[in-house]
C-alpha positions as CSV (number, residue, x, y, z in Angstrom):
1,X,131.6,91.7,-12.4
2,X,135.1,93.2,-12.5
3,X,137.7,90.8,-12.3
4,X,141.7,90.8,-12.5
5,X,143.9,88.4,-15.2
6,X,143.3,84.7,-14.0
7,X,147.0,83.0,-13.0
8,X,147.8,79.4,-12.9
9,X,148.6,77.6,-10.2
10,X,149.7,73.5,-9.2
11,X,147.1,72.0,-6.5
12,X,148.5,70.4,-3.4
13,X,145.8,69.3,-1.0
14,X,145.5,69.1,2.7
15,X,143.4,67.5,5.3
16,X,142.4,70.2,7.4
17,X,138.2,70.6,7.2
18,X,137.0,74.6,7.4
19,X,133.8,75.9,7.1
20,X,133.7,77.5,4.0
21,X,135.6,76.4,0.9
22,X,139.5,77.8,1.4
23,X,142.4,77.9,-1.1
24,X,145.8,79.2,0.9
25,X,148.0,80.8,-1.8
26,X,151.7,82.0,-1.6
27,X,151.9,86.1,-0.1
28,X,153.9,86.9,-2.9
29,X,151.3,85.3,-5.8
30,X,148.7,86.6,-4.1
31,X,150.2,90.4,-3.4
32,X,150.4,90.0,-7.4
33,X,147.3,89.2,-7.9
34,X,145.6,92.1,-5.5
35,X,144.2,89.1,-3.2
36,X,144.5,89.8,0.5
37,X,143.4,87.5,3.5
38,X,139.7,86.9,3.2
39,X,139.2,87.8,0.0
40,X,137.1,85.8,-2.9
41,X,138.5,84.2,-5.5
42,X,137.8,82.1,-8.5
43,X,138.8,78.5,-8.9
44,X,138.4,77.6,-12.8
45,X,139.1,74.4,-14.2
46,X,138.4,74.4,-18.0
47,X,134.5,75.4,-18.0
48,X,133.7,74.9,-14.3
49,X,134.3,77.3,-11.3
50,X,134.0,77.5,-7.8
51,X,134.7,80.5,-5.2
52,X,136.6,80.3,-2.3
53,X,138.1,82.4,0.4
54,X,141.6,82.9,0.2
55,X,144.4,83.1,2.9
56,X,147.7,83.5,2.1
57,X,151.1,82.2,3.6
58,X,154.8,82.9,3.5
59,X,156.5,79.5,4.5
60,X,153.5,76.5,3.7
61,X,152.9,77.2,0.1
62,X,156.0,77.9,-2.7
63,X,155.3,80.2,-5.0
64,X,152.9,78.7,-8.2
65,X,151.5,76.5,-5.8
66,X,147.7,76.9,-4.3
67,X,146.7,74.6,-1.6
68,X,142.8,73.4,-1.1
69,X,141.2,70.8,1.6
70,X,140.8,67.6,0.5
71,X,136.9,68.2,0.4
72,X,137.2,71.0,-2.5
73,X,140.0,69.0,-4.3
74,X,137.5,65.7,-4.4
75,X,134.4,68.4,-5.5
76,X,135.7,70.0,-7.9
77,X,137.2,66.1,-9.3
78,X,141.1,67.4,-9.1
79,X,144.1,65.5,-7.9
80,X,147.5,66.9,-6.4
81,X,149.7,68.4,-9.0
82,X,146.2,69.5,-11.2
83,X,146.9,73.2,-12.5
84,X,143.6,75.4,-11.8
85,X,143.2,78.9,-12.8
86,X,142.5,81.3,-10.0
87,X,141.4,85.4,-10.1
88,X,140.4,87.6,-7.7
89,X,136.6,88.8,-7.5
90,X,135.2,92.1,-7.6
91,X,132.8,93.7,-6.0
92,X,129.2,91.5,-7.2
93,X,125.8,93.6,-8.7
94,X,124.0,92.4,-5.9
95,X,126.4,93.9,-3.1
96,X,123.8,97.6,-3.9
97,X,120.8,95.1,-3.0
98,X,122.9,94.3,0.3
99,X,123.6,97.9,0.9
100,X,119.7,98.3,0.3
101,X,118.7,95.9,2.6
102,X,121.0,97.3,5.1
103,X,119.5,100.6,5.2
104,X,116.3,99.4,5.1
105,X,115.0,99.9,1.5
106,X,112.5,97.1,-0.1
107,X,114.2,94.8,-2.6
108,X,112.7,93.9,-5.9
109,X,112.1,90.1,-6.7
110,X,115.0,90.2,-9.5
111,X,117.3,91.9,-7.1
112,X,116.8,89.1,-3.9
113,X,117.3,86.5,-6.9
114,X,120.5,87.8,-7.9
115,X,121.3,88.3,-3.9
116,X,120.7,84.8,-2.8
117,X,122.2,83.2,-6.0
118,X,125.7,85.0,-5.3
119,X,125.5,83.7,-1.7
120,X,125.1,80.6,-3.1
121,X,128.1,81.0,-5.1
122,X,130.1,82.0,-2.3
123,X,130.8,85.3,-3.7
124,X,130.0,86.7,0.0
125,X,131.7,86.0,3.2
126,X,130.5,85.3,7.0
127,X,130.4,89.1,7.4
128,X,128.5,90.3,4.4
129,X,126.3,86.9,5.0
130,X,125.4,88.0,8.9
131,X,124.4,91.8,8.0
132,X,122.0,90.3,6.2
133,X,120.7,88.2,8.6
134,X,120.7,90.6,11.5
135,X,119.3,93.9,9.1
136,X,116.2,91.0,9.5
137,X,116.4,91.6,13.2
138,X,115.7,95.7,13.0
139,X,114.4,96.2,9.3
140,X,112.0,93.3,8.8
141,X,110.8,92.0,5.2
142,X,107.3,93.2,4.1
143,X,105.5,90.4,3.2
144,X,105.9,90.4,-0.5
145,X,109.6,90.7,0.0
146,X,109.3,87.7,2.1
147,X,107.7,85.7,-0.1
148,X,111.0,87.0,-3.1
149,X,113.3,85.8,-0.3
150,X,111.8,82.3,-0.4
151,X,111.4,81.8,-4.1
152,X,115.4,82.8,-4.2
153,X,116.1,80.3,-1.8
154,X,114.3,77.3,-3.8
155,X,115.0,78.6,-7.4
156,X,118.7,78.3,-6.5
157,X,118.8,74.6,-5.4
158,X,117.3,71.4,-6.3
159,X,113.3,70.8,-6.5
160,X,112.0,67.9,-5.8
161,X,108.5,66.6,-7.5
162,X,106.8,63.7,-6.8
163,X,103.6,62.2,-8.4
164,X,101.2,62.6,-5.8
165,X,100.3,64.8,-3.2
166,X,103.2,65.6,-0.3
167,X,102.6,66.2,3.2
168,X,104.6,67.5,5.9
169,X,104.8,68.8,9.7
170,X,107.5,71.4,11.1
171,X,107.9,72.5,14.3
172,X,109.8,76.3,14.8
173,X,111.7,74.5,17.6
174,X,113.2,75.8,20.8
175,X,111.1,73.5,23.5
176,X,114.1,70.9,24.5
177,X,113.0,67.6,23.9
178,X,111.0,68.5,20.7
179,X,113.0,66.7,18.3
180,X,111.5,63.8,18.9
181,X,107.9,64.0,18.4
182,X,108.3,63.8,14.7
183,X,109.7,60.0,14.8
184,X,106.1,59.6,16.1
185,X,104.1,61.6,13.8
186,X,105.9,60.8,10.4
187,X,105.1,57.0,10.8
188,X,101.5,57.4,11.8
189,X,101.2,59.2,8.8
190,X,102.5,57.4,6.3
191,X,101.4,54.3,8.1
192,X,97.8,56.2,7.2
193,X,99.2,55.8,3.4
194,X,100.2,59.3,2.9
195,X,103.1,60.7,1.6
196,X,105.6,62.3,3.5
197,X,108.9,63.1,2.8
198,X,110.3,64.8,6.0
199,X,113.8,66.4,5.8
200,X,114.9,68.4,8.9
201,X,117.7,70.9,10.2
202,X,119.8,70.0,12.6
203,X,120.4,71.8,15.6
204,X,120.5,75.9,15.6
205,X,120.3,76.6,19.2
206,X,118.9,73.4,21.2
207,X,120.2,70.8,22.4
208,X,118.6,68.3,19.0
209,X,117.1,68.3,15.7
210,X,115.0,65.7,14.4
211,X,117.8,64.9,11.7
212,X,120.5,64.7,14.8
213,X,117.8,62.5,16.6
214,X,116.8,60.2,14.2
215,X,120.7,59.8,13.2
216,X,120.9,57.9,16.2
217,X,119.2,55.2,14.5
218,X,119.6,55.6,10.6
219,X,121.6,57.5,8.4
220,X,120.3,61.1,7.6
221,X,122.1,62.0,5.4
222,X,120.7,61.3,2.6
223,X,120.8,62.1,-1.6
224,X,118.0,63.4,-3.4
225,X,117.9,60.2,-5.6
226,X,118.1,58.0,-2.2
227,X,114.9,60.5,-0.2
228,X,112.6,60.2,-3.4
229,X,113.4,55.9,-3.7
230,X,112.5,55.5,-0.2
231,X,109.5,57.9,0.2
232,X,108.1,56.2,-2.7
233,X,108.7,52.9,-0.9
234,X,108.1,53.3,2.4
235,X,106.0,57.0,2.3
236,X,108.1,58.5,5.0
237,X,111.7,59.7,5.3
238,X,113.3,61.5,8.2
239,X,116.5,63.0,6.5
240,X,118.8,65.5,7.1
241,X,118.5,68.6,4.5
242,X,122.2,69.5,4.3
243,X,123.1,67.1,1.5
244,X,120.3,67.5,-0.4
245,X,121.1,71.3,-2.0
246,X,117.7,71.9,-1.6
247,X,117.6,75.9,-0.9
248,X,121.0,75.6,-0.5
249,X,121.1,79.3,0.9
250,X,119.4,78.2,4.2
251,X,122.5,76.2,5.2
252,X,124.6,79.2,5.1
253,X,122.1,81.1,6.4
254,X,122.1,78.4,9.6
255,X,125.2,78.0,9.7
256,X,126.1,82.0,10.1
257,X,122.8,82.2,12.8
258,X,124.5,79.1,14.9
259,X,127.6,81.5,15.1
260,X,125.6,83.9,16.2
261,X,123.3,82.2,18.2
262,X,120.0,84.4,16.5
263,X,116.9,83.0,14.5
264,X,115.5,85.9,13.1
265,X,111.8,85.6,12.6
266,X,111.4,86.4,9.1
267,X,114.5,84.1,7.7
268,X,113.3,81.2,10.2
269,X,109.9,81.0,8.0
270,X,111.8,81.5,5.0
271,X,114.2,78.3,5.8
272,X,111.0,76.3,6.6
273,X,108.9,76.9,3.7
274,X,112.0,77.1,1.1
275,X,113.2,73.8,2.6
276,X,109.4,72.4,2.1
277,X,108.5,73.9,-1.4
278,X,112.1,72.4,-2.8
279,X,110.5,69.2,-1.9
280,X,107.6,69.7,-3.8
281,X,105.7,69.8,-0.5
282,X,102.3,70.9,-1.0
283,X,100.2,70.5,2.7
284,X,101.9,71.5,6.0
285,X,101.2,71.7,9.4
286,X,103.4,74.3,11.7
287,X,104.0,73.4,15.0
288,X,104.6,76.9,17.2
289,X,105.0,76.0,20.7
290,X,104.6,78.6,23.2
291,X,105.8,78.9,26.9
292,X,108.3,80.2,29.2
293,X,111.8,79.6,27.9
294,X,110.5,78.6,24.5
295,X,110.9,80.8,21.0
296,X,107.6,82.2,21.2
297,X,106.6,83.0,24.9
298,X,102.7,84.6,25.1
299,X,99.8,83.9,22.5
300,X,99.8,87.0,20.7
301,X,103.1,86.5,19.7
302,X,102.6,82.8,18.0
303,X,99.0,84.4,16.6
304,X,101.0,87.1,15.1
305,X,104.0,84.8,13.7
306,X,101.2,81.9,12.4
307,X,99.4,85.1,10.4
308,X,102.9,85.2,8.6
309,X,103.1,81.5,7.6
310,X,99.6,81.7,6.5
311,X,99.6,84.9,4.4
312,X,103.2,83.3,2.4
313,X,101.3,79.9,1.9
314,X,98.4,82.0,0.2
315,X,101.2,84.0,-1.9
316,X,103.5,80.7,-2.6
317,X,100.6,78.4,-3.1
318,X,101.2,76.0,-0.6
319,X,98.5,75.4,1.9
320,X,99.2,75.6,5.6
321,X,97.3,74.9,9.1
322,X,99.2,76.0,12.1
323,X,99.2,74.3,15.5
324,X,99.5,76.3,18.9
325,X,100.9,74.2,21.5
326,X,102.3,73.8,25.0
327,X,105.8,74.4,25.1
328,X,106.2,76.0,28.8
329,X,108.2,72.6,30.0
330,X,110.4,70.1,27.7
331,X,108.6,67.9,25.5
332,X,108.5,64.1,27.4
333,X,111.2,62.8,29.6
334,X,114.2,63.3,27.6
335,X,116.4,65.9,26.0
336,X,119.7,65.3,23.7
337,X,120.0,62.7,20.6
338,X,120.1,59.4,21.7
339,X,118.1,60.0,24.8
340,X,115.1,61.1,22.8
341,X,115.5,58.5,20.0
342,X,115.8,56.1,22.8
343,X,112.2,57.7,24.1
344,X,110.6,57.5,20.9
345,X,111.5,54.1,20.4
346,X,110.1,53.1,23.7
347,X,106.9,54.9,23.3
348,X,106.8,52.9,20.0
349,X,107.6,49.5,21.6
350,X,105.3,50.0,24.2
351,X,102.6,52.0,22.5
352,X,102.7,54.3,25.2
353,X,104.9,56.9,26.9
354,X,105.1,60.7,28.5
355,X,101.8,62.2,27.7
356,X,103.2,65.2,26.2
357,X,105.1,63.3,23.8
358,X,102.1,60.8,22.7
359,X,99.3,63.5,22.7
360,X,101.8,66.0,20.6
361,X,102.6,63.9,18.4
362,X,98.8,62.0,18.0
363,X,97.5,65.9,17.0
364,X,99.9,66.9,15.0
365,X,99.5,64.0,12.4
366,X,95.9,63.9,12.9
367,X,95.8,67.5,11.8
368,X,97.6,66.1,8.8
369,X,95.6,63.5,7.8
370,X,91.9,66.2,8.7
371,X,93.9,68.5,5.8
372,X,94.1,64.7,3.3
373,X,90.9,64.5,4.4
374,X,91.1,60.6,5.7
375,X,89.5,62.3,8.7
376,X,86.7,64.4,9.3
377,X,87.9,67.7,11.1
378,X,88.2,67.1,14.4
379,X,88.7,63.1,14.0
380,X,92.3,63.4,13.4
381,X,93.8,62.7,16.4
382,X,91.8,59.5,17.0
383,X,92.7,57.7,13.4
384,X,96.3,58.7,14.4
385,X,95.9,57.2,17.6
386,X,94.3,54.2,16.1
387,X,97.4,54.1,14.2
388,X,99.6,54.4,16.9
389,X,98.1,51.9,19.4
390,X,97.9,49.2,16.6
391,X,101.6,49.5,15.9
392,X,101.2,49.8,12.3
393,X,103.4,53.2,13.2
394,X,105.7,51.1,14.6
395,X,106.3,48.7,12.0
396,X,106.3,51.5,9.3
397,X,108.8,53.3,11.4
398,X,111.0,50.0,11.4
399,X,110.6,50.3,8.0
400,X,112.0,53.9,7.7
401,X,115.1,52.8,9.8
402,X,116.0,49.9,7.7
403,X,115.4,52.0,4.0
404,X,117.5,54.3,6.0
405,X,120.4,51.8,6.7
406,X,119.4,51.7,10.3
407,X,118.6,48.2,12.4
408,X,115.2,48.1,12.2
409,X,115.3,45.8,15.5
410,X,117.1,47.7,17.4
411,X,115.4,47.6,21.3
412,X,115.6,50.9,23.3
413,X,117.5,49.6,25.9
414,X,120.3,49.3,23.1
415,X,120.7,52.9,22.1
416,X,124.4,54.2,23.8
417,X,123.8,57.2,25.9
418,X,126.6,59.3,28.0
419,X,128.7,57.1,29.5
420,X,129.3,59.5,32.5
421,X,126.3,60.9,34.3
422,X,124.9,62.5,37.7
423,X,121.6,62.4,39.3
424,X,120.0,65.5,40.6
425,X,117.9,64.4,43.8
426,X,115.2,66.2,45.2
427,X,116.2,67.9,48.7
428,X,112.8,68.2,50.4
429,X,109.5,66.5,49.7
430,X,107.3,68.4,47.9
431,X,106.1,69.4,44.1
432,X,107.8,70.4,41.1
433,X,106.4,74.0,40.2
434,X,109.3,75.0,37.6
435,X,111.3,73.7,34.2
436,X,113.4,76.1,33.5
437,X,113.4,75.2,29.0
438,X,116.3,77.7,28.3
439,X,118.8,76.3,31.4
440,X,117.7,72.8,30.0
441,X,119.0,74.0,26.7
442,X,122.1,75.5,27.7
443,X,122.8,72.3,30.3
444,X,122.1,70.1,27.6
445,X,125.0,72.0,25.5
446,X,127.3,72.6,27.9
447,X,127.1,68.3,28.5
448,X,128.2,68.1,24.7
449,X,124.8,67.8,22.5
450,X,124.2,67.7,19.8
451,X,127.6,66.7,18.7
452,X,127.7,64.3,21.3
453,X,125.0,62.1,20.6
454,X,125.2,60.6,23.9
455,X,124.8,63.6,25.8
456,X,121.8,65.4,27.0
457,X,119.0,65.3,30.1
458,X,116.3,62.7,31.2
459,X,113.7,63.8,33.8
460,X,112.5,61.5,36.8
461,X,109.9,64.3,37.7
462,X,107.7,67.2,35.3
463,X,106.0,69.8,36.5
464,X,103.1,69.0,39.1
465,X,104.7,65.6,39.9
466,X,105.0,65.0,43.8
467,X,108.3,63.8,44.9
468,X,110.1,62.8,48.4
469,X,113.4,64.1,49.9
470,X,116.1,62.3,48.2
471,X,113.9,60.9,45.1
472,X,115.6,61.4,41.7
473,X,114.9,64.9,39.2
474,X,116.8,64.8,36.7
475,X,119.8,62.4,35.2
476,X,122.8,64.0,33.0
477,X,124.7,62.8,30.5
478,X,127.8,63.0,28.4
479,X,131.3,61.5,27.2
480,X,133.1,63.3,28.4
481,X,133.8,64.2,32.2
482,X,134.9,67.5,31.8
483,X,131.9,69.0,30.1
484,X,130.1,66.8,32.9
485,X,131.9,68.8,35.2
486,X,130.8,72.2,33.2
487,X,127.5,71.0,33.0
488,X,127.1,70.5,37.1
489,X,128.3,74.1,37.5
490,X,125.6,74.8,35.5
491,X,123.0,72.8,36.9
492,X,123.9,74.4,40.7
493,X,123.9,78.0,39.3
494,X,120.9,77.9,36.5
495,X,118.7,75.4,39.4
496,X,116.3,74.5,35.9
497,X,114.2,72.3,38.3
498,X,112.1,73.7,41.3
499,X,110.6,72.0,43.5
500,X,108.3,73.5,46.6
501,X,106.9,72.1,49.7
502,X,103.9,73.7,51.5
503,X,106.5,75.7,53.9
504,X,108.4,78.9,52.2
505,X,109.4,80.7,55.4
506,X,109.0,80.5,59.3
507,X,109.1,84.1,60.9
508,X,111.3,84.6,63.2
């Protein structure tokens, strides 16, 4: 790599957050130093260094003087008035692998190694980063080159190993309301006394992830050290995998396709199964829902994506069983953070709930337990329910909140939701014959979820439920009355809930 003379410069730090590590330099150093804005550099500080993008300044940084966020400073263990080197970086080896994949050649496994690791460095930007990601979207991998990518992924992060077996179950998302199942099935199954260490994204696209769920009641975010003490404890986590620099490349790889608002195919099973085989997972079930409004909309196209997670798990060892299922309406009654932790909590509590959420979440851990082989295939889902109705899921749920720093007896009619809200009442008596998944989605956003916690949509009525004029659809929520206000403009253009009567039309 071809690099410029390294120059000294005096930290000052600043408390401004951005999303990639930034170091703002003086226009005159930098012009010096053949660094323009958006460039990489090279932080050094005796034998460590770190990149960062650079921006440059006439007026808020005196010559000599570099200025980093207070994150990078605290990394990198600096103080104010710390002298760092800095240098500008070249063009990397890897960047003829990009220009490969960009034209749609195949990639060696030595060149998407040296690819991923110099994304992991931060030796690319959001641009080079995205052409990546979207050359996936017209030139897709070839299976073997798939299976590089996700080896590239894990070998540049931590791996986790634990000393027995490690079960796991990952839905590909994109049903609203889905985040929630797995506070179900991960206690059932490690109430069954299997291990299973969850760690989950959070939000791409929808309106929740499992990890911006299950925040509602317990921290997520969690260390590597802290996710192997309490899966050896209690058998089950529900963590976030953002802080865990396991296949660290698939955080920058999400946080690029949230931007973008895409989920390529290929790179969405290479962030599942790099994410899984960094935790030493070794059995998985894959939950592809299919429906209108969901990822995958016909059969032949989930057939055709669960060949793909099968043939990597025969070429990366790991073995996999993939679930089909219903996704043509949101999963249970609820959709948004604290509304669906709030549902699974309930269901727990009361060993009972929306049948979609209970018989989803029975299957999918009794698929997992028919693959330990504590059931006979085809017994699964009746051990899990066994499970469930006992509340032995419950208490080892309560026992995943409370490793978790969470309250452990916390009731569901405790969990905050929106503060402001609207109900949606039905204007003639009839049936509901429509949910429409992707305006739930994009209602559920525009109220403020994820990031609002609070936010998000509860159902009074599902599809084939009979309803009277005036009776209650749907509830919204959020914090914030303006993006209620956004959200109802929504809700009267997008109509995500139909409902019919036996009259359509009367001639004349």
């Amino acid at each position: 790599m071809k690099v410029q003379t390294t120059r000294t410069f005096r930290v000052k730090s600043i408390d401004v957050k951005f999303t990639q590590a930034t170091i703002i330099l003086n226009e005159e150093d930098a012009l010096q130093l053949g660094i323009g804005n958006g460039s990489i550099v090279l932080i050094t500080i005796g034998n460590k260094q770190h990149t960062a993008i650079a921006l440059t300044s006439k007026t808020i940084t005196e010559r000599g003087e570099c200025i980093l966020p207070v994150e990078l400073v605290y990394k990198l263990g600096l103080s104010d008035g710390d002298i760092v080197g800095v240098k500008p970086v070249g063009l990397p080896s890897s960047f003829s692998a990009l220009k490969k994949r960009l034209k749609g050649e195949k990639l060696t496994e030595v060149e998407f190694m040296g690819l991923i690791r110099d994304i992991v460095n931060g030796i690319y930007g959001e641009a080079e980063i995205a052409a990546f990601l979207v050359s996936q979207l017209y030139n897709p991998l070839t299976d073997q080159e798939l299976s590089y990518l996700v080896k590239a992924m894990v070998e540049t992060g931590v791996k986790v190993k634990f000393e027995e077996t490690t079960y796991d179950v990952h839905s590909i998302g994109g049903v609203p309301g889905n985040s929630k199942v797995a506070l179900l099935t991960v206690p059932i199954v490690a109430a069954a006394g299997l291990l299973i260490p969850k760690t989950s994204s959070r939000a791409i696209t929808s309106p929740a992830g499992t990890a911006d769920t299950m925040e509602v009641l317990a921290r997520v975010d969690l260390t590597v050290d802290e996710i192997v003490e309490i899966a050896r404890k209690t058998k089950g986590t529900l963590a976030w995998g953002g802080r865990l620099n396991l296949a660290p490349a698939d955080d920058i790889f999400v946080n690029i396709e949230r931007k973008l608002a895409i989920d390529p195919e290929q790179q969405m099973v290479a962030s599942i199964l790099s994410k899984k085989l960094a935790m030493g997972v070794e059995k998985l079930v894959i939950d592809i829902p299919v429906g209108r409004g969901a990822k995958v909309q016909d059969l032949s196209k989930a057939e055709e994506l669960a060949s793909i997670f099968i043939r990597q798990g025969s070429l990366l060892n790991i073995s996999i069983k993939v679930a089909i299922t219903y996704g043509g309406q949101p999963i249970g009654t609820s959709v948004g953070p604290a509304l669906e932790a709030r549902e699974a909590l309930k269901a727990h509590v009361e060993k009972r709930g929306s049948k979609s959420l209970i018989d989803k979440a029975l299957m999918l851990a009794g698929l997992i337990l028919e693959m330990s082989g504590k059931a006979q295939p085809g017994a699964g889902v009746e051990i899990a329910r066994e499970i469930f109705l006992s509340g032995r899921a419950y208490d080892k749920f309560k026992e995943i909140i409370a490793a978790q720093g969470g309250n452990p007896e916390i009731k569901p009619e405790e969990v905050p939701v929106g503060r402001y809200s609207y109900t949606l009442k039905s204007p003639i008596e009839g049936a509901v014959t429509h949910i429409d998944n992707t305006a739930v989605n994009l209602i559920a956003r525009a109220l403020g979820a994820p990031f609002d916690k609070g936010a998000g949509v509860e159902f009074h009525a599902k599809i084939g439920y009979r309803v009277a004029k005036g009776d209650p659809l749907l509830t919204l929520y959020s914090n914030s009355e303006a993006r209620l206000d956004e959200a109802l403009a929504l809700l009267s253009e997008l109509k995500p809930i139909v409902v019919e009567g036996m009259l359509i039309k009367t001639i004349p």
